[in-house]
Structure formats: C-alpha cells, structure tokens
C-alpha positions as CSV (number, residue, x, y, z in Angstrom):
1,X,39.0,13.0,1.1
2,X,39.3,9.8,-1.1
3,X,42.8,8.9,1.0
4,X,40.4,8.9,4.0
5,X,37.4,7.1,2.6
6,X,40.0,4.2,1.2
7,X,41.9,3.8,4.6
8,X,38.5,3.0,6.5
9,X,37.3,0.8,3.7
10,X,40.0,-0.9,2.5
11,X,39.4,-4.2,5.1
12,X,36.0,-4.2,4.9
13,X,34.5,-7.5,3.9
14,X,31.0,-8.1,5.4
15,X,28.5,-5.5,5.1
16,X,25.0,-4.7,6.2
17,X,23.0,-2.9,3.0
18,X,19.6,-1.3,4.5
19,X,17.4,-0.5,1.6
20,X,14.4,1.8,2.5
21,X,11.1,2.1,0.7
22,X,12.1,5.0,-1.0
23,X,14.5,3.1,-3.1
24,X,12.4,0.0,-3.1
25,X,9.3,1.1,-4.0
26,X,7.7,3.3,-7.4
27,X,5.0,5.4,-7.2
28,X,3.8,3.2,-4.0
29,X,4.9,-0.3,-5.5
30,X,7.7,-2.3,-5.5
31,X,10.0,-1.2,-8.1
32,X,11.1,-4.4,-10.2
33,X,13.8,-3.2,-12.4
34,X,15.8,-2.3,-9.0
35,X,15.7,-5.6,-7.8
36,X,17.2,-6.8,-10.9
37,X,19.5,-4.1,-10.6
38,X,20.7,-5.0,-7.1
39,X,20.7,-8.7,-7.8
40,X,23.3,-8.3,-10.5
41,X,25.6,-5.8,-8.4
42,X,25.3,-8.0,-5.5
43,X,26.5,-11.2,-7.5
44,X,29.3,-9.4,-8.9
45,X,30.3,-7.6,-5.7
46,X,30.1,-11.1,-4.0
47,X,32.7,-12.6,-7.2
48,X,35.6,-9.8,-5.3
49,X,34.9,-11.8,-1.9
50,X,32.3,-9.0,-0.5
51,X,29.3,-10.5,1.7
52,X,26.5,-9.2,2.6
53,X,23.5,-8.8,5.4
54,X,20.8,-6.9,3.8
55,X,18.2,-5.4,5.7
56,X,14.9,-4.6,3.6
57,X,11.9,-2.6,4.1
58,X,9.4,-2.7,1.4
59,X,6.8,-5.4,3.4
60,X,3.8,-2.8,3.9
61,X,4.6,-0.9,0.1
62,X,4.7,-4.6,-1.4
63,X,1.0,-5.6,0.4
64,X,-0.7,-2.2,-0.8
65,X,-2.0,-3.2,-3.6
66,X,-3.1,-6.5,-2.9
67,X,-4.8,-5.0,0.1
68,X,-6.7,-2.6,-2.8
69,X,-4.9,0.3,-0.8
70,X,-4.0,3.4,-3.1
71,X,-2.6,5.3,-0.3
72,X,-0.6,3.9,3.0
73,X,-2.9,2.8,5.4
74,X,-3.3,5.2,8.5
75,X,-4.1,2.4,11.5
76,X,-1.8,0.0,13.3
77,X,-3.8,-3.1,11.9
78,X,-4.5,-2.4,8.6
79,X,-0.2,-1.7,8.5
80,X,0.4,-5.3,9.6
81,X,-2.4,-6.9,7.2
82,X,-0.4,-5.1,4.8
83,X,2.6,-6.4,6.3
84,X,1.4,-10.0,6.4
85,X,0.7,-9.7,2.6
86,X,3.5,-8.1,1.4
87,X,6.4,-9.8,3.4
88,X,5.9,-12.7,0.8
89,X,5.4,-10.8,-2.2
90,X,8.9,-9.0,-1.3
91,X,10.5,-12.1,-0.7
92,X,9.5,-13.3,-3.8
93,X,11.0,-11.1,-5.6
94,X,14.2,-11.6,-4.0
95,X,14.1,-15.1,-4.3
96,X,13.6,-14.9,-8.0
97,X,15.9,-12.1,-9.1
98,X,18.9,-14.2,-7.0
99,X,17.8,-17.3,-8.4
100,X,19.4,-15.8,-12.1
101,X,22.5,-15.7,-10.3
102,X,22.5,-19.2,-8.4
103,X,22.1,-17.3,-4.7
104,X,20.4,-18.6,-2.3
105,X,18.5,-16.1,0.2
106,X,16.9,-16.3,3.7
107,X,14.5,-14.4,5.6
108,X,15.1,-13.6,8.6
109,X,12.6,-11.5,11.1
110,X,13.5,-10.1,14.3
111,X,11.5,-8.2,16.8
112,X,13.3,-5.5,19.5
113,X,12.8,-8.0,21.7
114,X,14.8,-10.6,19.9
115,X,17.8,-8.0,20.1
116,X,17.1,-7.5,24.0
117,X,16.8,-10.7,25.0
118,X,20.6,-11.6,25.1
119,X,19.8,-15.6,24.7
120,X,17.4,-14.8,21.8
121,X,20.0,-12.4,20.7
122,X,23.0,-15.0,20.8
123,X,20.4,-17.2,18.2
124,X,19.9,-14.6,16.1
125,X,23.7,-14.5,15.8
126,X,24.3,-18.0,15.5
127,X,21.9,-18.2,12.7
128,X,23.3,-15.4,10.7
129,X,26.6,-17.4,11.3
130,X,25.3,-20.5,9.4
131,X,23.8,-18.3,6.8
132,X,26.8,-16.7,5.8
133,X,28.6,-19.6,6.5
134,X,26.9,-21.9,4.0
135,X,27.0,-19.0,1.3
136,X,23.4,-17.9,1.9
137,X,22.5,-14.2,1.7
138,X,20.3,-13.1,4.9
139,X,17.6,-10.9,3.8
140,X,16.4,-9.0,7.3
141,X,13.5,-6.9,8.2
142,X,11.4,-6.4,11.7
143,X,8.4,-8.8,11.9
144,X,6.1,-5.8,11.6
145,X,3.1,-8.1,11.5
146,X,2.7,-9.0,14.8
147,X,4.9,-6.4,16.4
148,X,2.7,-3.0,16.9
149,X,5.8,-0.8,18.3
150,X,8.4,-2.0,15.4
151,X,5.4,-0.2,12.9
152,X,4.3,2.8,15.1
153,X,7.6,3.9,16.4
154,X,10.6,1.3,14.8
155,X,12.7,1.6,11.6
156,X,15.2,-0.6,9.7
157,X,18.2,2.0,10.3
158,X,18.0,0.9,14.0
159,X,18.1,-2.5,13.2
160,X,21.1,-2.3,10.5
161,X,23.0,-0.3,13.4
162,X,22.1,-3.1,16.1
163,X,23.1,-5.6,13.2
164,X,26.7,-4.3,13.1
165,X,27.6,-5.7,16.1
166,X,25.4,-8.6,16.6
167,X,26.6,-9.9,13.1
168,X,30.0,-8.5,13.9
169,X,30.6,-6.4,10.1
170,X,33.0,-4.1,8.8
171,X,30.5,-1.7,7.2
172,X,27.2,0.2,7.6
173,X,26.0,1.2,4.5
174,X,22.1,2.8,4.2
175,X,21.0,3.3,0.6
176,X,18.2,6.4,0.7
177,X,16.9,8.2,-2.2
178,X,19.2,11.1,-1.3
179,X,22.8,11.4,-2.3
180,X,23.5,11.4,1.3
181,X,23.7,14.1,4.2
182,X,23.0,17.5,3.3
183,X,23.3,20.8,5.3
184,X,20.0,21.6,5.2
185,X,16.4,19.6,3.9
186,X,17.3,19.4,0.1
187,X,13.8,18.7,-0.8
188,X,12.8,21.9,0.6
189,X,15.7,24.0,-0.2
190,X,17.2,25.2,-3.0
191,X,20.6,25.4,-2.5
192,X,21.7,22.6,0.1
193,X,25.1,21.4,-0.1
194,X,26.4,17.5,0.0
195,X,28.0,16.8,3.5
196,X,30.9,14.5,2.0
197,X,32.5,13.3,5.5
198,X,31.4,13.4,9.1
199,X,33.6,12.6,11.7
200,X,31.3,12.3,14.8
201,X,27.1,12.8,14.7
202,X,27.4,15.1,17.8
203,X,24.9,18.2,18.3
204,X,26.5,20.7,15.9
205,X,25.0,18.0,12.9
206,X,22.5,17.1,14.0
207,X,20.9,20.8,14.3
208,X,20.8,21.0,10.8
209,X,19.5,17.7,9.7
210,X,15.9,17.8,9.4
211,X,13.8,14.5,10.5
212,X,12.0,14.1,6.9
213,X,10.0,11.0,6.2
214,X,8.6,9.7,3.3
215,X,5.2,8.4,2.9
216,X,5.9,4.3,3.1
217,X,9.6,5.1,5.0
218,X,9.2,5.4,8.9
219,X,13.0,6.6,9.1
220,X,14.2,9.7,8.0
221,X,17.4,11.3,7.9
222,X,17.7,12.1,11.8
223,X,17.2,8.2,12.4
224,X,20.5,7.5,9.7
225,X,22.4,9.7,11.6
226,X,21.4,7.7,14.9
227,X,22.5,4.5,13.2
228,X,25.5,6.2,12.1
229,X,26.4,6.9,15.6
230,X,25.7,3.1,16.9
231,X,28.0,1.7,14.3
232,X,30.9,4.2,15.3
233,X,30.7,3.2,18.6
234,X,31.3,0.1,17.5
235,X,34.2,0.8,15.4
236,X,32.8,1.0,12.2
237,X,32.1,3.4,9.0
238,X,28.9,4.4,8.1
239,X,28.2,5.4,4.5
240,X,24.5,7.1,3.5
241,X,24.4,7.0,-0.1
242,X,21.3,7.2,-3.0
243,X,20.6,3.6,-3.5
244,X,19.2,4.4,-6.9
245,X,21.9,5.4,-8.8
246,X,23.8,2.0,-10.8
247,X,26.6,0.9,-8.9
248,X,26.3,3.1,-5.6
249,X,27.3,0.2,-3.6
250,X,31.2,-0.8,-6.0
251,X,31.7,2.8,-5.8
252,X,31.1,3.0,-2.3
253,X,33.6,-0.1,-1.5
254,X,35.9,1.0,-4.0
255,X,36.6,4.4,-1.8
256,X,35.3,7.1,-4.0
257,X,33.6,10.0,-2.9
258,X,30.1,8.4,-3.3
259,X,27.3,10.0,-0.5
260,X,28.6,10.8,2.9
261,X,30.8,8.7,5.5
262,X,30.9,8.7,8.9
263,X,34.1,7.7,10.3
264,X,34.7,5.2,13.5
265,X,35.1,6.1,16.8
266,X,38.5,5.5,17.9
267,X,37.4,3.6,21.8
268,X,35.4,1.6,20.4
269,X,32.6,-0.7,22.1
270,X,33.7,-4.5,22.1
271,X,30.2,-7.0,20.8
272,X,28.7,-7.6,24.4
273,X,29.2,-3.5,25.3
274,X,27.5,-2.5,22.1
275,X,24.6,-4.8,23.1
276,X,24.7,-2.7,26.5
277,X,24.5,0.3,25.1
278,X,22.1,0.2,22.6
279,X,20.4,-2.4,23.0
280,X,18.7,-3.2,26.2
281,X,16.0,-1.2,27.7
282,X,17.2,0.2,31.0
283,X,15.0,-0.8,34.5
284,X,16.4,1.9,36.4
285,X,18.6,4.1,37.1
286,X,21.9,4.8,39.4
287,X,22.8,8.5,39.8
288,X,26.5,8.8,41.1
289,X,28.8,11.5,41.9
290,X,31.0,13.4,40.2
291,X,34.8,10.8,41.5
292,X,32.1,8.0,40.3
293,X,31.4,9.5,36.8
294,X,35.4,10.8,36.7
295,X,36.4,6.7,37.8
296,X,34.1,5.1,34.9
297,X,35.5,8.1,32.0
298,X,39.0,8.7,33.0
299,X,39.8,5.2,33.9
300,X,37.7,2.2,33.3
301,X,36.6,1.1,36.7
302,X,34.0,-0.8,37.6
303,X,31.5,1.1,39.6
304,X,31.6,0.9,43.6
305,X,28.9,1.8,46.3
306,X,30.6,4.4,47.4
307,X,30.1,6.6,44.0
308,X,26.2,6.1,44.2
309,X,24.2,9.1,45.4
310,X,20.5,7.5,44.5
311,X,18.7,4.8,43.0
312,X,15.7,5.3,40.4
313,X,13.2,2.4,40.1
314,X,12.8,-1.1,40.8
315,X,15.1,-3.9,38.9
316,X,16.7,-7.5,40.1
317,X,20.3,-8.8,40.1
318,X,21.8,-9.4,36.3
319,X,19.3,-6.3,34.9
320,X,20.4,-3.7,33.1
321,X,20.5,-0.1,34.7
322,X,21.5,3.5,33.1
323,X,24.5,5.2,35.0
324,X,23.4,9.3,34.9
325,X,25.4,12.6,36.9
326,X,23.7,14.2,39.5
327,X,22.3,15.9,36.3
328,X,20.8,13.2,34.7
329,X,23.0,13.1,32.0
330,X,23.6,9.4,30.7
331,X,26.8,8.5,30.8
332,X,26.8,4.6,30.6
333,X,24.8,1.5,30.7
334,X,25.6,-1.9,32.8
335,X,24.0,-5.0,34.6
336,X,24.2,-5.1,37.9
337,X,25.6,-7.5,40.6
338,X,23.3,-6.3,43.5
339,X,18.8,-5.7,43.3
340,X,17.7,-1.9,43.8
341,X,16.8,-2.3,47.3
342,X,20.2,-3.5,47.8
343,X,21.5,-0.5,46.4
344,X,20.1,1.5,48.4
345,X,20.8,0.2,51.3
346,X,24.6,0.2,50.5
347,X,24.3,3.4,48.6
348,X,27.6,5.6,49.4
349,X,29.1,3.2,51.7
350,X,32.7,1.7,51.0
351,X,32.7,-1.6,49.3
352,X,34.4,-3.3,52.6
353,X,31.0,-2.3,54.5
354,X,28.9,-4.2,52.3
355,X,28.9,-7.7,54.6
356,X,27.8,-5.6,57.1
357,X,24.9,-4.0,56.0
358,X,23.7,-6.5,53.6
359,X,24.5,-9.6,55.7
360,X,26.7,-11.0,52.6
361,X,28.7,-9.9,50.0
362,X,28.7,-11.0,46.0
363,X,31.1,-8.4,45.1
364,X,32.8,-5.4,45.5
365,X,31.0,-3.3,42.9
366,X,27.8,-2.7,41.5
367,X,28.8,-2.9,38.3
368,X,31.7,-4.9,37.1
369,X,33.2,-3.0,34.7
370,X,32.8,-6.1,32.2
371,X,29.1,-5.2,32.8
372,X,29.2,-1.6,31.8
373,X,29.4,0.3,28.4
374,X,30.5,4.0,28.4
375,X,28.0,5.9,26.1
C-alpha cells in the first residue's frame, strides 16, 4: 500500500488543499488555533519546494456572528450577507497567521461562470500563474456573495477538482473532518471501516458512500468522491484526509498511509479536454449510433455526420454539445464545427455530401476530435 501511495506522489510538487468548514470552523466560528496550525505546516512544507493552491470555505461560518446569527442562516440572502461579512474576516486571518512566516497571500474569487467562460477561464489561469510565480500563495473560494447557485447548489470540492487542471497540479488533496472514505456513514455507524485506496469512484463506491453534510459544509462525502473522479481524469491522485489532525498534509506528501487515495486514470484528459468535460454546460445534445460511439471509444476519431441519428436542442457554431447512445448514455463532450440546424440537415449523410446539402463545407466532421473529450 505505502509502495503505491509513494510512486503516485513521489513528483508531486503543486497542490490544491481544499479546507471545508468542518475543519475551519468550532462550534460555528472560525477556529483560530488551526490557522496557526496550517500556517506553520504550510511554511515548512513550502521550505522542501512544495507549493500550494488552497481553496477555503469558511466565508458564511466567519460572518455568523457578526451578522448576530447563532445558527446558519436558512435564505439565499441572508447566506451572501453573511458571505459579504465574513470573506474579510477569513481573509484576515489568513493574512495575519502567513504574515509570522513572511508569505504573502491572495484572494482570488471565481464564479462557475468564470470556469465556463474559456477567455475568463484562460485569466483565471494566467493570474494563478503570476501568483505562484512571484511566490504568492492563492487563497481561492467561489464568490458566494453575489453568486445565488455557487450557495444553493455549489461547493469548493468542485472547484479544487476544476482547479487541477486549470492550474495544471500534481495533487488533489481535500482535508474533511473524517479520516477519509469509509464503507459505510461513520457518524452513524458503529463499526465502519477506513477505505485506504480506491482505484476508480465507479458505481460499486459510490453505493455505499452516504451524501452527509454538515451544517455550515454544502459538500459532503458523495461530492469528494465527484472531485476525486475529475482529478483522475486528469491524471492525478486524489487524497481525502482529516484536516484536523497535526501534520496530515507532510504525511500525506511523504507517502504514508494517511486517509484514502484515489489513484489516476491511466488515459488521461490533456488541460483543454478536462475543461470539455467538466467544465462547460452542454447546449444540446447529438445522439449517434452505435459505429459512431465504437469510432470515438475504440479509436479517437473525430465525429462525422454520418454517425449522428438526432439532434437535441438549439446551439451555434463553436458551442459545446454532449455526445449520448441511442440510450442516452453520455459518452463525451465537444464544440462543434457546424449550428444544430445544420446538423440536422446533414444528419446521417457522408461527410462528402455535405457541400451539397448545406451549400458549403467548413469541415468534414462535427466534431474535431481536438474538440471532444471522452468521459
């Protein structure tokens, strides 16, 4: 287990750390001594040539009590006011446990859209660049104050998995207040047992991972297991471990047998392809047939009329569009070279047939395989 753990840590230099509310906060405010706590690990992690993205929840828990709120707030605004408030509070303390150790932090706030939008996206990667370029440590978290989706229905272990990609690292690493994946809800069973390696978050583990939440959290364990999939399709570990035990993080790096690890899918998804996948929000859909779906699997082609049975919604040139079976099944995601009335009107002809129909031509596929990602 260790020889495992070692061999798909032993390059990794840049992380992303996503710390949840339930390590952040105590008893519904911001826990103090672990700040200081991750400060200190974090400077000496960074003196063995480790860097860092960390991604921080905490903005709602920190703007509670200033707010005179003694139990989380239960409506969309009243979450953002508290948001508002407590984003500075929590980057306050940042700023002044780092200051002990002569770092200098930044906060940076995405939205989804920010991560959709690919030009928006490039700047977000550009900036994180500079940052860590320069020395800086990026302190990220979703701009829940003006964002009513990111609060209702969003979490921070999306973001860290979007993050791996975007920020191109070499570890996912999602400190909980759990020790990591159990077989069963350990906080409602007695006798669940640590998960200490999983090799691919497919149905089988899922089934038995049960979606708890926490009061502040908006994640749970089903949406760490999510993550954990994004970054392997990216070519990455994932390790879930109890971010409030002293030096989780040096033990994690070190290879020991510290929470559960997900290992790295072996084809995996190049930077602009893991954007595709997980990224965009599809306009439509193309349903093709069973040589189509075999062509895109088997042997990375780009996808041709000819495999297209029928065209779901409305979209324009350059928009992004899932690939299903005949049984709706997902099997990729890609931008396309031709609108959705085109498509249809070209739908199951051969690609030489095009000029014809269309009265031009700008391409022979649908989808350049350049275009697509395979999910």
């Amino acid at each position: 287990m260790k020889n495992i753990r070692q061999t798909n840590l032993k390059h990794v230099r840049l992380v992303v750390v996503k710390l949840g509310s339930a390590v952040l906060t105590d008893n519904g405010r911001l826990n103090v001594a672990f700040f200081t706590r991750f400060a200190d690990e974090i400077a000496q992690l960074r003196e063995q040539g480790y860097r860092f993205i960390v991604v921080t929840s905490g903005a709602v828990a920190a703007g509670l009590e200033a707010l005179g709120f003694t139990t989380p707030p239960s409506t969309i605004p009243e979450k953002q006011a508290c948001a508002a408030v407590g984003q500075l509070r929590l980057m306050r303390q940042y700023e002044q446990e780092f200051a002990f150790h002569d770092q200098v932090v930044a906060q940076v706030l995405l939205t989804a859209d920010d991560i959709r939008n690919r030009r928006r996206y490039l700047n977000a990667r550009n900036t994180l660049r500079a940052l860590l370029g320069s020395g800086i440590l990026p302190l990220v978290n979703e701009n829940d104050t003006v964002v009513v989706r990111e609060i209702k229905f969003g979490d921070n272990d999306n973001l860290a998995a979007l993050l791996t990609s975007l920020a191109e690292v070499d570890l996912l690493l999602l400190l909980t207040d759990l020790d990591g994946v159990y077989d069963c809800d350990p906080k409602a069973a007695g006798e669940a047992s640590l998960i200490p390696l999983i090799d691919e978050v497919d149905d089988e583990v899922t089934a038995f991972v049960c979606a708890t939440k926490s009061a502040l959290g908006t994640g749970g364990m089903l949406s760490k297991l999510e993550a954990a999939r994004k970054a392997a399709a990216y070519g990455i570990p994932t390790v879930i471990a109890n971010g409030r035990r002293p030096g989780v993080m040096a033990r994690v790096l070190a290879g020991e047998n510290e929470g559960t690890i997900f290992l790295p899918r072996a084809n995996r998804l190049n930077c602009r392809q893991h954007w595709l996948a997980f990224a965009v929000e599809p306009c439509g859909s193309l349903y093709l047939d069973g040589g189509a779906v075999a062509a895109l699997i088997e042997r990375g082609t780009s996808l041709l009329p000819a495999g297209i049975s029928r065209v779901e919604g409305d979209f324009g040139v350059g928009e992004p569009v899932s690939c299903r079976d005949l049984e709706g099944l997902e099997i990729a995601r890609g931008l396309t070279t031709y609108s959705s009335s085109d498509i249809r009107k070209i739908a199951g002809l051969h690609s030489r047939k095009i000029t014809n129909r269309l009265g031009y031509n700008a391409g022979d596929d649908v989808i350049h395989r350049d275009n697509l990602a395979l999910l």
